[in-house]
C-alpha positions as CSV (number, residue, x, y, z in Angstrom):
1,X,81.6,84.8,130.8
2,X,85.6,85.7,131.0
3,X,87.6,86.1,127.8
4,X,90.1,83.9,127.2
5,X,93.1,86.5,126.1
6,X,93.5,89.8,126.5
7,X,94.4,91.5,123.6
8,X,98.1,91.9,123.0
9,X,99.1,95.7,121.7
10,X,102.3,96.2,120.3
11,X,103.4,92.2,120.2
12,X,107.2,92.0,119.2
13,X,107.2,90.1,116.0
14,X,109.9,87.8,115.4
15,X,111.2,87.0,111.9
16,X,110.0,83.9,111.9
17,X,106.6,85.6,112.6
18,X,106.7,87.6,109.8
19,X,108.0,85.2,107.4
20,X,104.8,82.8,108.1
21,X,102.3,85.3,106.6
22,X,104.0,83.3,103.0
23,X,101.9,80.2,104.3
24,X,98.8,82.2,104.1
25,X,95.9,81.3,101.6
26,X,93.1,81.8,100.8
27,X,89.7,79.8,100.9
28,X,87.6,81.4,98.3
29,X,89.4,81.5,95.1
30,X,91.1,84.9,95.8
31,X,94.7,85.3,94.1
32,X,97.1,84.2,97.1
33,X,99.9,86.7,96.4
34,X,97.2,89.5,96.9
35,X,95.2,87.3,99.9
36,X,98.6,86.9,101.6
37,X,99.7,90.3,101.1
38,X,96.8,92.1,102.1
39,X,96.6,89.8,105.1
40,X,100.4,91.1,105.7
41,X,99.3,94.5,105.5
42,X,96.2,94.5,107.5
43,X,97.9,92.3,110.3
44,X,101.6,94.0,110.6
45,X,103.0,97.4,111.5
46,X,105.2,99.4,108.7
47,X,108.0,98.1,110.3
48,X,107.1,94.2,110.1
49,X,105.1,95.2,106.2
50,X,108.6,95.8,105.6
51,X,110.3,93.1,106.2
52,X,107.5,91.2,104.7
53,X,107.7,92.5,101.9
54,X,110.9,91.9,101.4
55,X,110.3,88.4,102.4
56,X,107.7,88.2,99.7
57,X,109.6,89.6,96.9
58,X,112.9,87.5,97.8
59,X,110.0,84.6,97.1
60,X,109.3,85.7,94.0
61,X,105.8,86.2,94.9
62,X,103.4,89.0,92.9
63,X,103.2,92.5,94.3
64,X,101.3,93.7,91.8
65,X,98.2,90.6,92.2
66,X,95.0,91.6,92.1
67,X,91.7,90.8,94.2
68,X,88.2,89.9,92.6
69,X,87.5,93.5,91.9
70,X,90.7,93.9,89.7
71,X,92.3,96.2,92.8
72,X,95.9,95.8,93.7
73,X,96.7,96.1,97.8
74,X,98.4,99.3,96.5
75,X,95.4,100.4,95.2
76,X,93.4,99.7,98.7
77,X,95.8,100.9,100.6
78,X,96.4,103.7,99.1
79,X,92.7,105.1,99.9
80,X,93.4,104.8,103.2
81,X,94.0,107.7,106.0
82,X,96.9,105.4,107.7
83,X,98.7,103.9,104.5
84,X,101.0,106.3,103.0
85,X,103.8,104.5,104.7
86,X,102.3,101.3,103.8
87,X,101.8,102.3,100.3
88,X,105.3,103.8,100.0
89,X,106.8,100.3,100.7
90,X,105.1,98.6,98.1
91,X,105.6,101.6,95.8
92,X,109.7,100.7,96.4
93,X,108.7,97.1,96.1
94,X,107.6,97.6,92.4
95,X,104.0,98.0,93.0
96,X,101.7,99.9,90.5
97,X,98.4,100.8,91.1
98,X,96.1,98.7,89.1
């Protein structure tokens, strides 16, 4: 059987794009600022995080929400080998580790 779509590398993301990562929620009870901006980060490249972030913030949204293990996104993505950058922008966003 044929896939359906290939797998798009390097997609340009428009704002609009970006922005929709606010509609975002959950289905199991998990905070939705953290769901929606651990979706952001695990989705996006530092460039689009960034503007997301933004976006978020503008919306008065939670940067420093926490998943059901008490763990911020800064804290998650702060253990990991690719998220410095990541972990920078939410570090300038007001994150704290939790």
């Amino acid at each position: 059987m044929k896939k359906d779509k290939e797998k798009v590398i390097d997609e340009v993301w428009t704002e609009d794009h970006v922005r929709s990562f606010l509609r975002v929620r959950p289905h199991d009870g998990t905070d939705e600022n953290f769901y929606m901006l651990l979706k952001a980060y695990q989705s996006m490249r530092v460039s689009d995080f960034e503007l997301f972030v933004g976006f978020f913030c503008t919306a008065q949204r939670d940067i420093n929400a926490t998943g059901k293990d008490g763990r911020t996104v800064l804290d998650i993505v702060a253990t990991h080998r690719h998220g410095a950058d990541y972990a920078d922008i939410l570090r300038s966003a007001g994150a704290q580790s939790g």
